[in-house]
Structure formats: structure tokens, C-alpha cells
C-alpha positions in Angstrom: 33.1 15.1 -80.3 30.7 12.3 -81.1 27.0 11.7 -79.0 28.9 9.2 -77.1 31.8 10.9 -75.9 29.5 14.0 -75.0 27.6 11.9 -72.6 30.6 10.8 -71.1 32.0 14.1 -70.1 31.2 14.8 -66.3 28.9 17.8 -66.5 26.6 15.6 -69.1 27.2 13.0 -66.1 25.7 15.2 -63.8 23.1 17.0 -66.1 21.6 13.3 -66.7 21.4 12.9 -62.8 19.7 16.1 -62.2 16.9 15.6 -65.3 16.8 12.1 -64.1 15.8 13.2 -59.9 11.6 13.6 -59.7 11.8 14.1 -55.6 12.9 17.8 -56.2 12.5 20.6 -58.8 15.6 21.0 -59.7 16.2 24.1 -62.7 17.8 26.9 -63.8 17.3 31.0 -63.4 19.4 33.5 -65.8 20.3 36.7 -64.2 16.6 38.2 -64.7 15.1 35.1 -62.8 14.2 33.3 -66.7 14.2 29.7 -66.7 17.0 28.3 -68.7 16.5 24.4 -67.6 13.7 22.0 -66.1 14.0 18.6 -64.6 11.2 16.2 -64.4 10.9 16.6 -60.7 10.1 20.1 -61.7 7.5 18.7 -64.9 5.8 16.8 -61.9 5.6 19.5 -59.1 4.7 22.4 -61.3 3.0 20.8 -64.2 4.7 22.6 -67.2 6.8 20.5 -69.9 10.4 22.0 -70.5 9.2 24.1 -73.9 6.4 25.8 -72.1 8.5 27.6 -69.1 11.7 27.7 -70.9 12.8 31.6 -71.0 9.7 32.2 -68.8 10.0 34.2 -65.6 10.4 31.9 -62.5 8.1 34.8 -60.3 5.1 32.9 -62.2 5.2 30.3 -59.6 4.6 32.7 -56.6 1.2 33.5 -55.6 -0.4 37.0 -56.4 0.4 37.9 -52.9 3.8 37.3 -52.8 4.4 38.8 -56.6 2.8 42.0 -55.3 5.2 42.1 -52.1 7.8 41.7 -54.7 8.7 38.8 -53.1 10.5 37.0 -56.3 12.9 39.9 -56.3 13.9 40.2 -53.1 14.7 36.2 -53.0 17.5 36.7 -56.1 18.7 39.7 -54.6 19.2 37.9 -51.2 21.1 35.1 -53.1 22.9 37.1 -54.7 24.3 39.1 -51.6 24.0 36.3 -49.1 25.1 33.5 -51.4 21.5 31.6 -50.4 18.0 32.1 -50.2 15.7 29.7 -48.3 12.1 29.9 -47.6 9.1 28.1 -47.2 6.2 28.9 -48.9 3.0 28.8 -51.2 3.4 28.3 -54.7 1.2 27.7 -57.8 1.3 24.9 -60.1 0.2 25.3 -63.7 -3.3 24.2 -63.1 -3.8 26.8 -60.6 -3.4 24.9 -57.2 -1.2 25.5 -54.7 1.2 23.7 -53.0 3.4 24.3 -49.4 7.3 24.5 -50.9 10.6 24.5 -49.4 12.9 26.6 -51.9 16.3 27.3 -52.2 18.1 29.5 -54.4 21.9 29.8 -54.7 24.0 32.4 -57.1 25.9 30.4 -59.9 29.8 32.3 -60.7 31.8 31.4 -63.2 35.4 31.0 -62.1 36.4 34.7 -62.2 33.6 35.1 -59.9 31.0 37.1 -62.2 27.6 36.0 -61.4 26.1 34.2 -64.2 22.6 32.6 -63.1 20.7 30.9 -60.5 20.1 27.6 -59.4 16.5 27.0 -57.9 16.0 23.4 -55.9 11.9 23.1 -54.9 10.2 20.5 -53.0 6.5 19.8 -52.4 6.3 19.4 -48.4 2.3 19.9 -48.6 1.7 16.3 -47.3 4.5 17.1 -44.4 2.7 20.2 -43.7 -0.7 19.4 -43.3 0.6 16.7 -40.3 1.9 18.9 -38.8 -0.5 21.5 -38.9 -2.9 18.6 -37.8 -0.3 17.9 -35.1 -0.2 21.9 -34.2 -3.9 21.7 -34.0 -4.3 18.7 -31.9 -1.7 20.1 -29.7 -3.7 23.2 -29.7 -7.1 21.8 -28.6 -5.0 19.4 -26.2 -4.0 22.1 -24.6 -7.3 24.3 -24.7 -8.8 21.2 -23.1 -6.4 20.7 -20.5 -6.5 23.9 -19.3 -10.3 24.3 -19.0 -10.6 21.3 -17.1 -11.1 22.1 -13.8 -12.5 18.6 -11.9 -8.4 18.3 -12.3 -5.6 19.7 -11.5 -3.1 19.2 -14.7 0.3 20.5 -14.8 4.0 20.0 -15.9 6.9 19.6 -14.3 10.6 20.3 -15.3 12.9 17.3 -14.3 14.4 19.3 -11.0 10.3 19.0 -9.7 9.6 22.9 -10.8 5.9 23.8 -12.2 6.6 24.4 -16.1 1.8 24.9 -16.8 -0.6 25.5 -14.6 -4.4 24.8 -15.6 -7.4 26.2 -14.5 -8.0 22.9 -12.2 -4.7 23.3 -10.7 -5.6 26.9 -9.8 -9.3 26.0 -8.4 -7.2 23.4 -6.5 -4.6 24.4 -4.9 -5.6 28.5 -5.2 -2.2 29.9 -6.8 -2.5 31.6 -10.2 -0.4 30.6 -12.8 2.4 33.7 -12.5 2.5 32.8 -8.6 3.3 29.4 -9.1 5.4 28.9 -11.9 8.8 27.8 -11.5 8.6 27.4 -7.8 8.8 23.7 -6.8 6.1 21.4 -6.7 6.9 19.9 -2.8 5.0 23.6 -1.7 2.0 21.6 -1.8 3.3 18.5 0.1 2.6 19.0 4.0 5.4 19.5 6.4 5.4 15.9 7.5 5.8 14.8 4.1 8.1 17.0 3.2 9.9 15.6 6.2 10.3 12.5 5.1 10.9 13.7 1.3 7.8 12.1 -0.2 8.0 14.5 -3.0 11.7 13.3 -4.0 10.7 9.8 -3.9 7.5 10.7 -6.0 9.9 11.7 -8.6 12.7 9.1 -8.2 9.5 6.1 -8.7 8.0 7.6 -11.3 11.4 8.4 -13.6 12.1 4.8 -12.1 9.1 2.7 -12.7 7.4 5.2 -15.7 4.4 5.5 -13.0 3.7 7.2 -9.9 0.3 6.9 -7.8 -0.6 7.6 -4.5 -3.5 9.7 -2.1 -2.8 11.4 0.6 -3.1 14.6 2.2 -2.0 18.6 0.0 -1.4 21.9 1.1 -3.9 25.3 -0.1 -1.5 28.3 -1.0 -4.2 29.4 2.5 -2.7 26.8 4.1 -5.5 24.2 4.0 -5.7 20.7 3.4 -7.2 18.5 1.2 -7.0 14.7 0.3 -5.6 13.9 -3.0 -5.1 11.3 -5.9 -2.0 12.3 -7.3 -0.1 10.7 -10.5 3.1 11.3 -11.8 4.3 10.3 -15.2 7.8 11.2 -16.8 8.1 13.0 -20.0 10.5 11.6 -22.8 11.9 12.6 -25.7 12.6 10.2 -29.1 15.7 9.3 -27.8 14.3 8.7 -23.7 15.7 11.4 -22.4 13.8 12.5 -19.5 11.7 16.0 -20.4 10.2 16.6 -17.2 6.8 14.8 -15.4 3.1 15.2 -15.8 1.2 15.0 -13.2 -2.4 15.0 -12.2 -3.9 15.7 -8.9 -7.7 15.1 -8.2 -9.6 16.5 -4.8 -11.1 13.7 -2.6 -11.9 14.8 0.7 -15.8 15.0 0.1 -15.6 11.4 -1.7 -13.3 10.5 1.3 -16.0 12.0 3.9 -18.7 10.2 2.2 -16.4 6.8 2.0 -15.8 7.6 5.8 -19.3 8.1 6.5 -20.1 4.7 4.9 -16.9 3.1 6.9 -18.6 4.2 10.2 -22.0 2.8 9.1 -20.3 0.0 7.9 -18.5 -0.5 11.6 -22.0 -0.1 13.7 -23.6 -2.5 11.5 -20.4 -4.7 12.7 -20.9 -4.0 16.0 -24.4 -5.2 16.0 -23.4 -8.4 14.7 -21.0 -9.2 17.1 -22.5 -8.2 20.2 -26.0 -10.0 18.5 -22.9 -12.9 18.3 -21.7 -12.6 21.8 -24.4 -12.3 23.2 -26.3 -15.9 21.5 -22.9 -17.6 22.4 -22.6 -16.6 26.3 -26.2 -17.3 26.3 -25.7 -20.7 25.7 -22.6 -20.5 28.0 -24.5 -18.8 30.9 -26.9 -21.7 30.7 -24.8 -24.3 31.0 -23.2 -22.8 33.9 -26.4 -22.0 35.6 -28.1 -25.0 34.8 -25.7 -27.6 36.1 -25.5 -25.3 39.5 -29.0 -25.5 39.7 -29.1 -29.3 39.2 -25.7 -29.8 41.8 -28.2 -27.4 44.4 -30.8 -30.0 43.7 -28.8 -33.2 43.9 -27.3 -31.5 47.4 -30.7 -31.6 48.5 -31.8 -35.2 47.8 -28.4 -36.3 48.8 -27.3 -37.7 45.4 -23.9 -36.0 45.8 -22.7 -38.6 43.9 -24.0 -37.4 40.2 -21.9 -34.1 41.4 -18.7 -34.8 39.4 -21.2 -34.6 35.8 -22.4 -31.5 36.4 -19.4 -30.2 37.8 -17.2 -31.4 34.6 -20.4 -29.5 32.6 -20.0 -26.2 34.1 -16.1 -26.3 33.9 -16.2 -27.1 30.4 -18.9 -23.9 29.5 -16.1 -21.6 30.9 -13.6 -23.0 28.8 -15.7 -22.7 26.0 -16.1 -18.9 27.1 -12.6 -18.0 28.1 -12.1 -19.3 24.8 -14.7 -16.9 22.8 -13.6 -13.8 25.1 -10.0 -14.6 23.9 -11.1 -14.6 20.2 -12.8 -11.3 20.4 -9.5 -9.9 22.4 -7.3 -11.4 19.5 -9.7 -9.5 17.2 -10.1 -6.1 19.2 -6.4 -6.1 19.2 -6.5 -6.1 23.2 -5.2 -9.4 24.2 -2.5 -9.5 26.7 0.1 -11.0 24.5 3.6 -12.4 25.6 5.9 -12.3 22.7 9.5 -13.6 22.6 12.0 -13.7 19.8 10.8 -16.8 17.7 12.2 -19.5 15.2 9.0 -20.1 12.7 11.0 -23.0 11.2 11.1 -24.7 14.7 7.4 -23.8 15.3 6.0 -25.6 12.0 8.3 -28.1 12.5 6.2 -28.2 15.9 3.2 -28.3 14.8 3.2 -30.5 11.7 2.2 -34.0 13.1 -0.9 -32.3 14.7 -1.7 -30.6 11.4 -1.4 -33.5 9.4 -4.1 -35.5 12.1 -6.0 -32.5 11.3 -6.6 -32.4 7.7 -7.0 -36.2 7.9 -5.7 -38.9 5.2 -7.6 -37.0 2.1 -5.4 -34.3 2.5 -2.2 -34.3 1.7 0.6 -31.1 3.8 3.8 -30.2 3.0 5.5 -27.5 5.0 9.1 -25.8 3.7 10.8 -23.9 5.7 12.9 -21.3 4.5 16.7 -21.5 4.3 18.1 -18.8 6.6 14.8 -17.0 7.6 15.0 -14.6 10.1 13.7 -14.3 13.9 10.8 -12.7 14.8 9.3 -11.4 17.7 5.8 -12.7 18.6 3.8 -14.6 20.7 4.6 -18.0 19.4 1.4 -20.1 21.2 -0.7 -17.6 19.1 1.0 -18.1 16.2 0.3 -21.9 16.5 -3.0 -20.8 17.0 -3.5 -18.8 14.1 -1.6 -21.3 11.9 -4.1 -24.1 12.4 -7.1 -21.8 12.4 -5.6 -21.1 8.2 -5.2 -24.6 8.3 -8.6 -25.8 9.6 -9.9 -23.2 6.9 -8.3 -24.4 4.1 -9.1 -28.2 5.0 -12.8 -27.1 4.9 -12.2 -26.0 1.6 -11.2 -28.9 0.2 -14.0 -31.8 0.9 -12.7 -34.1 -1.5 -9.3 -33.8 -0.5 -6.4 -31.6 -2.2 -2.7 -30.6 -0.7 -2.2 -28.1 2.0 1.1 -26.4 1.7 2.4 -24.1 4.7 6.2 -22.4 3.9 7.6 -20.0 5.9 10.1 -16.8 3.7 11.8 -13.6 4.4 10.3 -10.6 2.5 11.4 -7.5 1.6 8.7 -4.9 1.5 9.4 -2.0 -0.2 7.3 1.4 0.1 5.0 0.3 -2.6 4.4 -2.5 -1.6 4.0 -1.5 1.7 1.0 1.0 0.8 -0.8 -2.2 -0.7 -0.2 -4.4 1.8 -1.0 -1.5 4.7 2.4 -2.1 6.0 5.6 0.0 6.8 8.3 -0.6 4.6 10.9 -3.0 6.1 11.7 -6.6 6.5 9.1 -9.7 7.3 8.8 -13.1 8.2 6.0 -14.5 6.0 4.2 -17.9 6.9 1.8 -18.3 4.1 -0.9 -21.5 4.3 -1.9 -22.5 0.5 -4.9 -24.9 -0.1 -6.4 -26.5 -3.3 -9.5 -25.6 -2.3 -12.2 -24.0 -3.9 -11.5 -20.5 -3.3 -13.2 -17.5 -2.6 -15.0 -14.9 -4.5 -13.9 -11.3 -4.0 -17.0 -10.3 -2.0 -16.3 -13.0 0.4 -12.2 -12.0 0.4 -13.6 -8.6 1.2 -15.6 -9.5 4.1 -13.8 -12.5 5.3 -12.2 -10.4 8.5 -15.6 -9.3 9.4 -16.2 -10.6 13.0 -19.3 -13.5 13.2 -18.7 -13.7 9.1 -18.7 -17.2 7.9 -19.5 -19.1 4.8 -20.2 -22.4 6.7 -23.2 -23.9 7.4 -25.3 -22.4 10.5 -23.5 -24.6 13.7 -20.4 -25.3 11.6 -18.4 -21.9 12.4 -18.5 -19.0 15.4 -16.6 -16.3 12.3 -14.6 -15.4 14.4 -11.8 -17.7 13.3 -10.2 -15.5 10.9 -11.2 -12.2 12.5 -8.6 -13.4 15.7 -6.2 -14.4 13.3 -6.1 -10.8 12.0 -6.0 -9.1 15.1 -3.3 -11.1 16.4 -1.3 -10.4 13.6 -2.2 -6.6 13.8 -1.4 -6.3 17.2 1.7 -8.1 16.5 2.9 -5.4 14.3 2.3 -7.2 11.0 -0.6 -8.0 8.6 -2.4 -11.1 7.5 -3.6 -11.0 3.4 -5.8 -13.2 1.3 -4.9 -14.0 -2.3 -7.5 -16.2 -3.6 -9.9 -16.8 -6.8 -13.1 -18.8 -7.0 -11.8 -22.8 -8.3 -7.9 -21.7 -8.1 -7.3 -22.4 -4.2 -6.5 -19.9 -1.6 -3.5 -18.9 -0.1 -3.5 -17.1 3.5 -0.1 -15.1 4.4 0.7 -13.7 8.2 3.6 -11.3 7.7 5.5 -10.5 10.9 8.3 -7.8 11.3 11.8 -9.0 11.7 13.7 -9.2 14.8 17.4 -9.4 15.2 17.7 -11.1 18.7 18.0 -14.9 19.0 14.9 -17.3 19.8 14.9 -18.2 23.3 13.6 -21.7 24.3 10.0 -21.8 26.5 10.4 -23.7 29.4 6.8 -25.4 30.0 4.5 -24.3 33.1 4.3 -27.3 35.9 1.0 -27.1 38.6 0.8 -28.6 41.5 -1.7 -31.0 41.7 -3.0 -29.2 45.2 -3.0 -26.3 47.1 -0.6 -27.6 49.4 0.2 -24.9 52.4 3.5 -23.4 51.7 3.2 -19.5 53.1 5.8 -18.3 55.9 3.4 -15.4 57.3 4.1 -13.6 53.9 1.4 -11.0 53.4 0.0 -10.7 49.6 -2.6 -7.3 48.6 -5.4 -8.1 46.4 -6.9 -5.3 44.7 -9.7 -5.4 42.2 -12.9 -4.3 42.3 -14.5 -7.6 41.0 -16.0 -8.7 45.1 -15.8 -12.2 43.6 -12.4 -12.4 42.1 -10.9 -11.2 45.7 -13.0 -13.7 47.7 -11.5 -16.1 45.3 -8.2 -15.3 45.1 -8.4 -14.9 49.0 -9.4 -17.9 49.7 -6.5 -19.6 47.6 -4.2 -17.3 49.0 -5.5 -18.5 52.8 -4.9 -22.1 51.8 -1.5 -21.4 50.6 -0.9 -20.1 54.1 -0.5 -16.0 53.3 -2.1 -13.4 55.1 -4.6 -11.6 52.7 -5.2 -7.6 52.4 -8.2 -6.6 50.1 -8.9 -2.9 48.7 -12.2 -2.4 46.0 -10.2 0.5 43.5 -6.6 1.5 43.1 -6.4 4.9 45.5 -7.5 1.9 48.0 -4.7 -0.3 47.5 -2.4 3.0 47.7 -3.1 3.9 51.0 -1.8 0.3 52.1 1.3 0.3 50.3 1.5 3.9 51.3 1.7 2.4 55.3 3.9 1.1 57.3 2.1 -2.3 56.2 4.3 -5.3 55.2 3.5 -6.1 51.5 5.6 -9.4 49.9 3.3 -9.9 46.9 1.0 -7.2 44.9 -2.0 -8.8 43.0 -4.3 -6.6 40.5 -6.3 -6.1 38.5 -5.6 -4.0 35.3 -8.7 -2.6 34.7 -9.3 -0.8 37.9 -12.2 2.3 38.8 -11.9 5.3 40.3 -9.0 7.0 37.8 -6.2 4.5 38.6 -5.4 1.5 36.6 -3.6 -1.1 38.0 -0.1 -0.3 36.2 0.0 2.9 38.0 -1.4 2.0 41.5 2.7 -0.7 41.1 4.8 2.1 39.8 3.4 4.3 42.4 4.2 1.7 45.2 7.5 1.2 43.6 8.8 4.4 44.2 8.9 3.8 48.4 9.1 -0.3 47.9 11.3 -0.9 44.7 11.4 -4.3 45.4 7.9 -5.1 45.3 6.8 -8.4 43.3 3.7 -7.4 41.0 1.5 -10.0 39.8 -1.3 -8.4 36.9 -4.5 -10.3 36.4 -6.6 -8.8 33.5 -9.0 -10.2 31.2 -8.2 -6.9 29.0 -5.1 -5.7 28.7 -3.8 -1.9 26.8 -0.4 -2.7 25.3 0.7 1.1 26.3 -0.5 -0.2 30.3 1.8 -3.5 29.9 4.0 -1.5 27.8 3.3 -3.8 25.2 4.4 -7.2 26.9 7.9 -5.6 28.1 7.3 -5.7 31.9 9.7 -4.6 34.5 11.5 -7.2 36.3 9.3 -8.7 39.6 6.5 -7.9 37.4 4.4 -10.4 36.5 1.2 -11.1 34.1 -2.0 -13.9 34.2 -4.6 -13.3 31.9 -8.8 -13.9 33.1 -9.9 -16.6 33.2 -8.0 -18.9 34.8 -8.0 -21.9 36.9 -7.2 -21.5 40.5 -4.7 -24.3 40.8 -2.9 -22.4 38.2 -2.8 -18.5 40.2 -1.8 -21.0 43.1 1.8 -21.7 41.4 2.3 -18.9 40.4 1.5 -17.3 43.4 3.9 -19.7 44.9 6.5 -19.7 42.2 7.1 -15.8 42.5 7.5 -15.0 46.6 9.9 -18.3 46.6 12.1 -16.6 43.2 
């Protein structure tokens, strides 16, 4: 057989593959472990050419060790009986070093089955091992750190929710030791209420949902104590995304929320001085010009120049305005104005209000308003609204003095749970009327404070502050939130969010007054309680020109005893507010239970939702809110005993 036709032959095929292969020592064992061939992946691992290990024994390869455990024996004798032997391992090159192998070894027959050698396939995984030995060692002091951190309470979860490690943090934290805790299921340390309303599934759905789960809020001690926590949750994936299990990582903050609660009470009496400093500069003023242009009218009276009356007169009337105006604003902010909300179209409202907008921002400013397709009713009280709406608007024109566009658009929003917790809202649905300037914008100290009763950036004369602090407590008390997204040059826009509500909007019919109190009783008898001696004479003597008789008690268990008598009653007027431990909602139930079809009329100048049952009053129940002109208690007065 010529060269040629010798390498053609497919064992000389395959012998030229195997010398050719340098990724693994690939070579030959007779039946006493002598090497009887030697690729050049074996040349490069082990550093011996092919005439200087020929017919040596293979067991030169193994370290000392592993030759004095007789480990090279017991390898061929496993092959032999097993049909493979597979290890991993040190071995030793010619030089000496050492290398981390992977070796196999499989029994060569001939066909009548009689052992005839050994086939030995080596490669060099050092490089492999020593990442992951660095990787084992990492892992290692990951773990020794996380579990001597004890600021922290850092643990895993299996993807049903059960603990899977417990550090020392989590032990310090929530008191259980490790073999207490593990495998039971994380929502033990959720409160009842929580648990309730299965926070701890929805922890788990978010955070295999969004990758990410954060919140604080109140855990449970294994003593049953409480404790206000930061808690993430982060899912655990495999290569291939499938979900492991969670990490998660709980941090105590009740003595950082003490503290933060200490400075949010400082923070509130620091408030309060500035607005009753603010009150009381403002009703200063007021109280003056009420007291001065009596004192001038006494005066005039007494040189007969009745004639200058009317100027003084108009003075002092416009004073109360102005203060019936600034008590309202700090009602809207307390949260305690007597509101009177009624299912409400927005759309209709801007559409309302745009004309007087636009003469308010004047020709430099360009408004658009866009109301949404299809947006939903809302419940509210829709001449505060209007009033809140052009106090954004009258901000955002004074942040554009060289003109700009003022956009106001009304939108349904969806606000889900997350959303809710940074907006400070329930989850639900919202009517959003958002008021967008091109103003200058404001920095986030100012955004921070901008609520703050008496706060203002204008100049000293320009602004009460106490514009966007009503606007804010209307929409509070409303049941919705009002939000600032702004940045210094970039404009600001203002949103109110209100909740939905599914009934239709019902059309306002406007108030008429009379233009006098023209006599119209019948001998109908009207009780006036409130313990204001003023207010009674007052309302007395309208109801005495209207031609009713008048019945006056100082404090509700007064006015009880009346209705209590034999008495004819046709109209109940009081106050709210009333002393001696009986407010003026339950002096009228009380009298309802013996005259069920007494007519109430409230007057307050603060009003308790809960009292008013927040705006929903019974029917023959009636509200007025202090102050308010005489001429209109008079129609009203009227308009109710004729119903």
C-alpha cells in the first residue's frame, strides 16, 4: 500500500484529526497505563514531545499525593469495570506546575471484546476554575456580609412568598431566629389590616410584575410589636428569566419617623404662628375700616351731615366683604368650609368660565382650554371649583410678565395603587383639570412650601398666600388632591384631581333677592338659637320685619326645652357651633323626633362635614354660611316656610 493510499484509509483519517486537535490531550494507555500515543494538545498541556513519554507510565502526570493514594490505579481499574472513568483533578506538567484537569478514561476492546488499552482525553480547565473559585469566594463573602449586617434586615424568598435566609438583621428586626422562621411565609410580619387587604400578595405580584417593589409602612415583632418599615422587594431570575424567588430588604424607621414627626409638629407650630401673625395683620386692617367709618358716621350724625353717610357706609360694607372673604380662605384651607357639592360637568364649567379667564390674563397672554372627550362627572362644589381654577390661573399669569400661553384641559385618570401612594391618593378613578403656564417656574424649595398658608413669592402687598393654600384644602376636603409639577424656566403645570361620580350633573338654578324686606309672615313663629347676642338681635329684627313672631334661646338645651313645649314652631334657625355640649345638628334631630316636619335652617361660619353629614342634609334642612347679608337670610327665610 503506497503513503498515499495509507492516508486515505479511515483510521489514518481519524488518527490525523486526533494529532491535529490542541484543545484536548488526546493519547493512548496500554494495559499497564504506558503511553503508546500523544497528540499535540497533549505536547501543549503537559509539555513533553511524543519520544520523551512514549512507553512512559501515564501515573507521572498525578501529583505525589494522588500517586501515593494510588490514585492512577484505581482510575484504570474503574474503567475497566465501569467502562469510564471521570474526574477532575490536579495534574503536573513537565516543568513541574500544576494545572486543574478534567480527565476521562475509557477501556479500548478489540472486537471479541478483550481489553486491549486505554484511551485518556485531558483538558486544562485551570482558567475555568479559578472564576469560579473567585465566583465561590465572592459568593462566600457576599454572603458573610449579608448576614452580619444588622442595620438591615436581608432575606430570601421562594416564589410562593416563604423565607428561604435569614440574616442576623432580620433576626435583630423582627426577633425570630433563623430555624423559627424558615419556610413559614413572609405575610407573618404584615399586620392584620394589611393582611386584610392582601398587601403582601400584591407586594409580590408588583415586584415579579414591574422587577421592583418599594413601600413603608407599618411590621409585626414575632412579640407582637410594631415597627415602621422601608421594605423592597426584587425578583430573583435565572439565565433563562425564570423567576427564582424575591429578595427583599426591610430597614427600621420608627425612631427616624419619630424624629421626622417631631420636626413635622415643629414645622406645623411655626405654621400656625404665621398664620394667626397673618390673620391677625389682615383683620387688623379690616377691624379699622369697620370701626373707623362708624366712628366718622357717629360724628357726621352729630353735625348733621347725614348726607356723607352713604361713603362711609359703602366703606364699612366693603371691609366685611374683604373679611368674609379671608375667613372663607382659611376655612377652604383648614378643610372646614361648609361646602355644597352637586354632581358636576367640568367641560361645561370651563366652558363657563373661559371669557372671564381670557379678560384675566389680558391680551399678552394667550388660553386655550380642551376639554376631554367623554370625561366623567364629578361631585363637587362647582362655585369652588371656579374659584380655585382662576386662583391657578391668576398664578400662572403672574408668572408670565412678558406674556406666554395658559393652557387649562380637563382628563379622566386612572390611578392605580402606585400611583396612588405618590400622589397621596386612594386608588380609583379622577377627573383631572390641570392649569399649564409658560411661566418661569418654581424651584423645588418653593414647590415644597407653596401650600404653606401666608407663603408667597410676590412682592410684600402683591399676595395674602393664602391663594394656593384654599385651593388645596378645597380639593382635600373634596376628597381629591391638587399637585405641582414644575421646574425653574420650564413653566408650571397645576392639577386638581377629583374622584369620579356616576350620577348625572344637575343644572343650578340661580338665587333671586328681593330688593326689600317686604312683610310677608302669616303669624308663623320662627326659633332663633345661637349664642352670638348680636346674630339673634339681628336675625330678629329681620324676622320682625318679615312679619314672624320671634323665639330666642342663648345654647342648644335652651332651644330644646321650646321645641320640647307645647309651643308652635314653623321655622328652626341655628347656629352650628352651639355651647353648652349640644351642637346645633343635634338640638334638629332631637326636635325631629316629636315634630318630623320641622323646617331647619343652619347658619355657621364653621361647619364639621360629620355635623352636616358632609353636605347631604335631610330634606327641610337647610344651610347659610356666616357672613351674610341680611336681605339675603330674608329670602331665604321667606323661600322656605312658603315651600
Amino acid at each position: 500500500m503506497t503513503e498515499s493510499e495509507r492516508a486515505s484509509t479511515p483510521s489514518s483519517k481519524f488518527e490525523l484529526l486526533v494529532q491535529s486537535v490542541t484543545d484536548y490531550a488526546i493519547y493512548m494507555l496500554d494495559l499497564e497505563g504506558r503511553v503508546t500515543s500523544w497528540n499535540a494538545g497533549a505536547r501543549q498541556y503537559k509539555g513533553y514531545e511524543a519520544e520523551e513519554i512514549i512507553g512512559q507510565h501515564f501515573s507521572r502526570f498525578y501529583t505525589p499525593e494522588e500517586r501515593e493514594l494510588g490514585i492512577p490505579r484505581i482510575a484504570l481499574e474503574t474503567a475497566e469495570r465501569e467502562g469510564r472513568f471521570e474526574a477532575h483533578g490536579w495534574r503536573v506538567r513537565k516543568d513541574g506546575s500544576r494545572f486543574w484537569a478534567n480527565v476521562v478514561i475509557d477501556p479500548i476492546r478489540d472486537p471479541s471484546g478483550s481489553l486491549i488499552g486505554f484511551a485518556k482525553i485531558t483538558r486544562d480547565l485551570t482558567e475555568r476554575r479559578a472564576a469560579e473559585m473567585e465566583l465561590r469566594a465572592s459568593e462566600e463573602r457576599f454572603r458573610l456580609l449579608v448576614q452580619s449586617v444588622t442595620d438591615y434586615a436581608i432575606y430570601m424568598l421562594d416564589p410562593e412568598g416563604r423565607v428561604s435566609s435569614w440574616n442576623a438583621g432580620a433576626e435583630r428586626f423582627k426577633g425570630y431566629a433563623a430555624d423559627e422562621i424558615m419556610g413559614e411565609h413572609f405575610s407573618r410580619f404584615y399586620t392584620e389590616e394589611d393582611r386584610q387587604a392582601e398587601i403582601p400578595r400584591i407586594a409580590l405580584e408588583t415586584a415579579r410584575r414591574e422587577g421592583h417593589f418599594e413601600a413603608e409602612g407599618w411590621r409585626v415583632r414575632k412579640d407582637g410589636t410594631r415597627f415602621w418599615a422601608s421594605v423592597i422587594i426584587d425578583p430573583i431570575r435565572n439565565d433563562d428569566g425564570e423567576l427564582m424567588g424575591f429578595a427583599k430588604v426591610t430597614r427600621d424607621l420608627t425612631e427616624k419617623r419619630a424624629i421626622e414627626e417631631q420636626l413635622r409638629q415643629s414645622q406645623k407650630m411655626e405654621a400656625v404662628g404665621q398664620l394667626t401673625g397673618g390673620i391677625a395683620h389682615d383683620f387688623n386692617n379690616l377691624l379699622t375700616g369697620i370701626s373707623g367709618s362708624l366712628e366718622m358716621m357717629q360724628m357726621r350724625m352729630a353735625q348733621g351731615r347725614t348726607a356723607e353717610f352713604d361713603r362711609y357706609f359703602m366703606a364699612a360694607q366693603g371691609a366685611v366683604r374683604r373679611a368674609s372673604a379671608l375667613t372663607h380662605r382659611l376655612l377652604a384651607f383648614s378643610r372646614r368650609q361648609t361646602l355644597d357639592p352637586k354632581p358636576a360637568n367640568v367641560n361645561r364649567l370651563l366652558t363657563d368660565i373661559e371669557e372671564l379667564v381670557r379678560r384675566t390674563m389680558g391680551p399678552g397672554i394667550s388660553v386655550e382650554v380642551v376639554g376631554a372627550s367623554g370625561l366623567w362627572t364629578t361631585l363637587v362644589d362647582t362655585n369652588q371649583l371656579e374659584n380655585a381654577i382662576l386662583n391657578l390661573c391668576i398664578n400662572g399669569r403672574d408668572a408670565m410678565p412678558d406674556g406666554g400661553k395658559l393652557t387649562i384641559e380637563s382628563s379622566n385618570k386612572w390611578i392605580d395603587e402606585r400611583a396612588g401612594r405618590r400622589h397621596d391618593l386612594p386608588p380609583g378613578q379622577y377627573v383631572s383639570i390641570c392649569v399649564t403656564d409658560t411661566g418661569t417656574g418654581m424651584a423645588p424649595e418653593v414647590i415644597a412650601k407653596a401650600f404653606d398658608p401666608f407663603f408667597t413669592t410676590k412682592p410684600l402687598g402683591e399676595g395674602t398666600g393664602l391663594g394656593l393654600s384654599m385651593v388645596y384644602g378645597f380639593a382635600r376636603q373634596s376628597g381629591g388632591q391638587v399637585r405641582i409639577y414644575s421646574e425653574l424656566g420650564q413653566g408650571t403645570t397645576m392639577c386638581i384631581y377629583l374622584p369620579r361620580h356616576d350620577e348625572d350633573p344637575s343644572v343650578e338654578k340661580e338665587a333671586t333677592h328681593s330688593a326689600a324686606l317686604a312683610p310677608t309672615g302669616e303669624g308663623e313663629v320662627v326659633l332663633v338659637i345661637d349664642d352670638e347676642p348680636t346674630i339673634r338681635m339681628l336675625i330678629a329684627e329681620v324676622l320682625s320685619e318679615l312679619g314672624y313672631a320671634v323665639i330666642e334661646a342663648p345654647d342648644g338645651p335652651a332651644g330644646l326645652k321650646v321645641l320640647e313645649s307645647n309651643a308652635r314652631i314653623d321655622l328652626l334657625i341655628t347656629d352650628v357651633g352651639l355651647p353648652e355640649g349640644m351642637n346645633g345638628r343635634q338640638v334638629a334631630d332631637a326636635a325631629r323626633v316629636n315634630r318630623s316636619d320641622l323646617k331647619v335652617l343652619f347658619i355657621t361660619g364653621y361647619a364639621e362635614n360629620a355635623i352636616l353629614s358632609r353636605g347631604r342634609l335631610e330634606n327641610g334642612m337647610f344651610v347659610m354660611t356666616k357672613p351674610f347679608q341680611m336681605e339675603m337670610l330674608a329670602d331665604r327665610i321667606r323661600e322656605i316656610i312658603e315651600k
